[in-house]
Structure formats: structure tokens, C-alpha cells
C-alpha positions as CSV (number, residue, x, y, z in Angstrom):
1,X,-9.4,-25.7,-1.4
2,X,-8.1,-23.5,-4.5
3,X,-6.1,-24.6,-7.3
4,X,-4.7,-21.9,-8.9
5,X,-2.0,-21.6,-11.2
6,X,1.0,-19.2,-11.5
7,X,0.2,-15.7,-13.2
8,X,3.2,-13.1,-13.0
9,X,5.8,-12.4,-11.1
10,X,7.4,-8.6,-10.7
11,X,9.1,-6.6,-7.7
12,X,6.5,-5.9,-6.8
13,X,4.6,-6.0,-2.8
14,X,0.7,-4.0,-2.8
15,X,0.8,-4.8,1.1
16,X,4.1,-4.1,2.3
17,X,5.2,-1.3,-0.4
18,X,1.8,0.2,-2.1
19,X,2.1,2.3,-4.7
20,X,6.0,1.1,-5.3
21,X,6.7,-0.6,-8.3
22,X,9.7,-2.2,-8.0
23,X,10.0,-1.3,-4.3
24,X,10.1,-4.8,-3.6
25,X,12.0,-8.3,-4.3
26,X,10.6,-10.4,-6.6
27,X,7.4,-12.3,-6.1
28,X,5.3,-14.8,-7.4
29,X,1.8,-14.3,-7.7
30,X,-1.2,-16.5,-8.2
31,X,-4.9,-16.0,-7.9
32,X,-5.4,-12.7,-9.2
33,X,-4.4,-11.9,-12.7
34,X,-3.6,-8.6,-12.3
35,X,-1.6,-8.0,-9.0
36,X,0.9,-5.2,-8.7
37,X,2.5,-2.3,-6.7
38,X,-0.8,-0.2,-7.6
39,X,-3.4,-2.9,-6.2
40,X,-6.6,-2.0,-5.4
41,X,-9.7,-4.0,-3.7
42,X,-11.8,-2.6,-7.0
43,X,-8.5,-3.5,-9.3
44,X,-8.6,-6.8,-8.4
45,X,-12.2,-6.9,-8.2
46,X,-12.1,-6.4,-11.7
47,X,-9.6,-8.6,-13.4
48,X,-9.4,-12.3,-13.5
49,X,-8.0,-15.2,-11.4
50,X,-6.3,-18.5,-12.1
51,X,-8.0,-19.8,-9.7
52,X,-10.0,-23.2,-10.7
53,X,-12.8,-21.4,-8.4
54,X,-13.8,-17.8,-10.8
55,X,-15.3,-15.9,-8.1
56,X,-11.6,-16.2,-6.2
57,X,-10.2,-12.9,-7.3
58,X,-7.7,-12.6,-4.4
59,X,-4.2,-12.3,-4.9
60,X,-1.7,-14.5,-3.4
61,X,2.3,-14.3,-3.8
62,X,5.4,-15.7,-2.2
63,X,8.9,-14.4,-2.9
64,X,10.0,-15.8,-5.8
65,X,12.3,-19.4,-6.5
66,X,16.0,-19.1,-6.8
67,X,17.9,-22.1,-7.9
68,X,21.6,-21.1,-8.7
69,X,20.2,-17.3,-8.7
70,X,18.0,-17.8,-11.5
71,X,14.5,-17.8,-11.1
72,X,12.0,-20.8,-11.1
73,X,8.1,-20.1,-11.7
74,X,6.0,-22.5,-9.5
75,X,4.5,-25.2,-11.1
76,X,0.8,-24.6,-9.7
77,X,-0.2,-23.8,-6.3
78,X,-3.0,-24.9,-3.4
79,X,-4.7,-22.4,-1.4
80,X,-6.0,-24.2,1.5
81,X,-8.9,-22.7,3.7
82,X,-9.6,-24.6,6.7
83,X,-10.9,-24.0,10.3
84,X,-8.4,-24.2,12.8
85,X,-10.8,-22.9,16.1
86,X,-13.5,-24.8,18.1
87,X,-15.6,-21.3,17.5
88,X,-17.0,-20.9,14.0
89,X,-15.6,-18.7,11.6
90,X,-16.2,-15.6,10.2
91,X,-15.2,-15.1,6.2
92,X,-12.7,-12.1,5.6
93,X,-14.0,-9.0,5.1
94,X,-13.2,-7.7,1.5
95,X,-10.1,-5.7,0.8
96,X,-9.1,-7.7,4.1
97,X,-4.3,-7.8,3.9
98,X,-2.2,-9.8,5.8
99,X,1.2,-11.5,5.7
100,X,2.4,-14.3,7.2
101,X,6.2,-15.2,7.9
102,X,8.8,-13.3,8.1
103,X,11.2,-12.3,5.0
104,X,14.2,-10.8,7.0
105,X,14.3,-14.2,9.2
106,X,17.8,-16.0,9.0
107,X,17.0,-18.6,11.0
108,X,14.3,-21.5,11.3
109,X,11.0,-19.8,11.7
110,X,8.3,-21.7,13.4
111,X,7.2,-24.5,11.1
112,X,3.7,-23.8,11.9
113,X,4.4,-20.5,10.0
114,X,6.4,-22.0,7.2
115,X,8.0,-24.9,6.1
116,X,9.6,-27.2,2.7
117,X,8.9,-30.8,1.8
118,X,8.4,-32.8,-1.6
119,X,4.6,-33.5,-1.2
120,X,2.8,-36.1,0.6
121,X,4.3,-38.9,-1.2
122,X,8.1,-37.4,-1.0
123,X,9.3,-39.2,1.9
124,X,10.7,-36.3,3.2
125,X,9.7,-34.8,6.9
126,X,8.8,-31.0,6.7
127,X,12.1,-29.0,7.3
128,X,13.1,-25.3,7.6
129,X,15.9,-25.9,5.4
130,X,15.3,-26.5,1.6
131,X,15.3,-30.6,1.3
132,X,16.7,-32.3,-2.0
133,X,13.6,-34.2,-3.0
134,X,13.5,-37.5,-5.1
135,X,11.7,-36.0,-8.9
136,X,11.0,-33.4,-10.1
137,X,7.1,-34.5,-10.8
138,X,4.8,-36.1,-8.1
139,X,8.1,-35.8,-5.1
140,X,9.0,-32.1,-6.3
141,X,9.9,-29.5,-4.2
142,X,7.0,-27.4,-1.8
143,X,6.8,-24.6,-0.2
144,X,4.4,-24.0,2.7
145,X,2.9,-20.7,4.3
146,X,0.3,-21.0,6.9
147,X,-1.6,-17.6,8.1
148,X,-2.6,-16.9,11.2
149,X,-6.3,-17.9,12.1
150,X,-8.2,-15.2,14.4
151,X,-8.6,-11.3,13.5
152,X,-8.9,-8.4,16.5
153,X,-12.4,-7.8,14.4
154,X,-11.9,-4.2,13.8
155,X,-8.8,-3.5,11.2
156,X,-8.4,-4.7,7.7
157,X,-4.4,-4.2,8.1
158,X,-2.0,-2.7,10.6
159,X,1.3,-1.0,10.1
160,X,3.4,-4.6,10.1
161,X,0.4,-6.4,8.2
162,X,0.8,-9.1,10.9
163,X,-0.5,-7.7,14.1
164,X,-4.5,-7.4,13.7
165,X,-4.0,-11.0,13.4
166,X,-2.9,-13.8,15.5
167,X,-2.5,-17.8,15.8
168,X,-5.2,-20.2,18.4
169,X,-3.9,-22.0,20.3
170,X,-5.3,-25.3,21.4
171,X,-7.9,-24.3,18.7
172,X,-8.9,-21.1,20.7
173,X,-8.1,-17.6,19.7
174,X,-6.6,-15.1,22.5
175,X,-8.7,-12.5,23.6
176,X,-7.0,-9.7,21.6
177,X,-7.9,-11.8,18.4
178,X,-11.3,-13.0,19.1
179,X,-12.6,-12.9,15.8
180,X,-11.8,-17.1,14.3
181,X,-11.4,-16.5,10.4
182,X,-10.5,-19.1,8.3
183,X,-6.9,-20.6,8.7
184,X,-5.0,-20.0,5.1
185,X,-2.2,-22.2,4.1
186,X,-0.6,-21.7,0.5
187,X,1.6,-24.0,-1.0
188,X,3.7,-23.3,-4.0
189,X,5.0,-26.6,-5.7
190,X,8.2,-26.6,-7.9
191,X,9.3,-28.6,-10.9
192,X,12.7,-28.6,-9.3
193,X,14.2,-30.8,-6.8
194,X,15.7,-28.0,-4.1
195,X,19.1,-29.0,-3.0
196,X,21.4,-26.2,-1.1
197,X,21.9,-24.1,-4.3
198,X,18.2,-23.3,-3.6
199,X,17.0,-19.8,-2.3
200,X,14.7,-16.8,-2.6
201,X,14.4,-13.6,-3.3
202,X,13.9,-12.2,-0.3
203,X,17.2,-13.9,1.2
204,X,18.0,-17.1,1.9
205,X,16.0,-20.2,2.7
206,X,14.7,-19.6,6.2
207,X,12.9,-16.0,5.1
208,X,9.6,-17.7,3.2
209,X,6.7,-15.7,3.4
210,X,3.3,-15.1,2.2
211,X,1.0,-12.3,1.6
212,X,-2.9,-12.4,1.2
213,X,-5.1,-9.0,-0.4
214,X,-8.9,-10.7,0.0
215,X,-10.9,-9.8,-3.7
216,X,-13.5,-12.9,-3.4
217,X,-16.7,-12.8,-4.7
218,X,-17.9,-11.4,-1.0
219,X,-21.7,-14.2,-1.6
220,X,-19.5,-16.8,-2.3
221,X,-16.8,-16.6,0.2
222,X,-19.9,-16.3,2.5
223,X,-21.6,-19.4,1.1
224,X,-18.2,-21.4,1.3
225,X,-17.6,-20.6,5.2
226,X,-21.0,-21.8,6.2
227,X,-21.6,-24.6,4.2
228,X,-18.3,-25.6,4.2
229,X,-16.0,-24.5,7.7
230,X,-18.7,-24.1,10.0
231,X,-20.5,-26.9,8.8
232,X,-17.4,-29.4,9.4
233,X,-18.0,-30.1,5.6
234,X,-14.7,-31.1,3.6
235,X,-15.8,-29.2,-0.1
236,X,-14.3,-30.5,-3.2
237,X,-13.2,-28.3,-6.1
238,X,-16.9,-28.1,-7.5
239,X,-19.1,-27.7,-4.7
């Protein structure tokens, strides 16, 4: 797991609209220090992260918070890696997009994809609609944004930035994903409550998404899979 706290946010999509600033809604990025419409694998490469772990230069983002149309910075995030297959996994190869979700959705998506809740302790069943949760500390509001956890093996994107990438099911990938990578879910928690005045840029409350542009340390996302994932070894912050 990766903690990592809230850098920037700006109109800004490297996956979806490259080379476009402003091309885009607003988004909130974490991770990466650096992130925008001009991304590069050796930008990001570069810069810094605010990422507990320093060799975690990717860059992470979800469209950004509205609550009564103004906007609402997340109050940290988690970055989860975790294996989802029976088959061991392989670590992302670098400069390796995707997205997850769907941000023209306007209805419940699938809440393996994405879903809201107020934390572990909120009381509060995950929901595709924006919950009003009890504080605005420890039972605040969350986002969630799982990816997809086996790769086709050959491309580091495709023209949606979805399909060289698919879900297991029962813990097995299909055979035009048979590549098991590790299973990605990012959570964004808020220092607001949610409630129906709650949206985001990208629309309204049912099109959450999340996008993933892989800058790691390349040795030590290596390391992490195989001593960690494949080894069926839960890592805490400093291992």
C-alpha cells in the first residue's frame, strides 16, 4: 500500500487527452508531483512523488470533488496494490496507462469498478450514489476506483485506455488477458461529508473514474511484486 497525498489539480488528462492542456475536466492528482497534459514516462521519471514510498513516481488522478459546484481537494489518498489472480503476477511495465471506470456513465457502474462509503468505521454500506456520512474526520466521505487486474501482455495502452486490460474472474484472467498484473484500487478520502449536493467534474455522481501512468522505480516495483504479491506477504509502509 501507498499513502500519498494530494499534489495539484488542473484540466488536465496525459492518457485520455495528451498533449491538451486544458482539454480535459478537472482532476485531482496524487503520486507524481508533476503530472499534466504534456506527461511523459521520463517527465515523471524525473520529478517527485507524494507518495510515503520515494521510488513511487507514478501519477494517479480522479476527477475532481464538487460539493455545491466548488471544488474539494482530497484529504490524502491510498493506493492499494494487491493480487486478485491464483496465477502470480507480473509488475507493470514502465510507462504502462490505463483507466478504469467510466466518466460519461449516468447510471450505477459496477461497484467492483467504483464505489462511495465513509471508511471502514462509517457504518455506511458501499453505494453508487454519494452517501451522507457521519464526520467529516475518521467517517468522512471516500471514493473508490478499482483497475482491472490482467494485461493482453503486448500493449502499454489502446485507443480507449481500457481494453489491453481486463478483470479475473473467479481469480482467473480470460485468455485474451492472460498476463495477472497487480490489482490497483485508489481511494481518495474527503474532509467533507457527501450528501446530494455532492458531484464531480466529470458529471454527476455515478461517472467516477481513475487513471494510472506507471513511473516506479522499475527495481523496486520488481522487488515489491515478489516479495510481496507473489509471495502472499501483506507489506507494511516500510518494508
Amino acid at each position: 500500500m501507498s499513502a500519498c497525498g494530494f499534489s495539484h489539480r488542473a484540466p488536465d488528462d496525459p492518457i485520455v487527452y495528451p498533449k491538451q492542456p486544458g482539454a480535459s475536466h478537472d482532476h485531482s492528482f496524487v503520486g507524481n508531483t508533476s503530472t499534466n497534459a504534456s506527461s511523459k514516462l521520463f517527465s515523471l521519471r524525473q520529478a517527485g512523488t507524494t507518495c510515503h514510498r520515494p521510488l513511487d513516481k507514478a501519477a494517479y488522478w480522479m476527477p475532481t470533488l464538487l460539493v455545491d459546484g466548488q471544488p474539494v481537494a482530497p484529504r490524502m489518498s491510498q493506493v492499494y496494490y494487491r493480487r486478485g489472480t491464483l496465477a502470480a503476477v507480473t509488475a507493470f511495465p514502465q510507462g504502462f496507462k490505463l483507466v478504469a471506470g467510466n466518466a460519461m456513465a449516468t447510471s450505477p457502474q459496477a461497484r467492483r469498478v467504483t464505489y462511495w462509503n465513509c471508511g471502514a468505521e462509517g457504518g455506511v454500506e458501499p453505494s453508487s450514489t454519494v452517501p451522507t456520512c457521519p464526520d467529516t474526520r475518521t467517517k468522512s466521505l471516500r471514493l473508490h476506483v478499482n483497475f482491472p487486474d490482467c494485461w493482453d501482455g503486448q500493449r502499454l495502452d489502446s485507443a480507449d485506455h481500457k481494453s489491453h486490460a481486463a478483470y479475473s474472474t473467479r481469480a482467473v484472467c480470460p485468455a485474451s488477458h492472460p498476463v495477472a498484473i497487480p490489482r490497483i484500487s485508489l481511494i481518495y478520502t474527503y474532509s467533507v461529508t457527501g450528501g446530494p449536493t455532492t458531484s464531480l467534474a466529470s458529471g454527476n455522481q455515478y461517472s467516477a473514474h481513475g487513471d494510472f501512468f506507471n513511473a516506479w522505480d522499475a527495481a523496486e516495483l520488481d522487488r515489491l511484486v515478489s516479495g510481496c504479491l507473489n509471495a502472499l506477504r501483506h507489506c507494511q509502509r516500510g518494508d
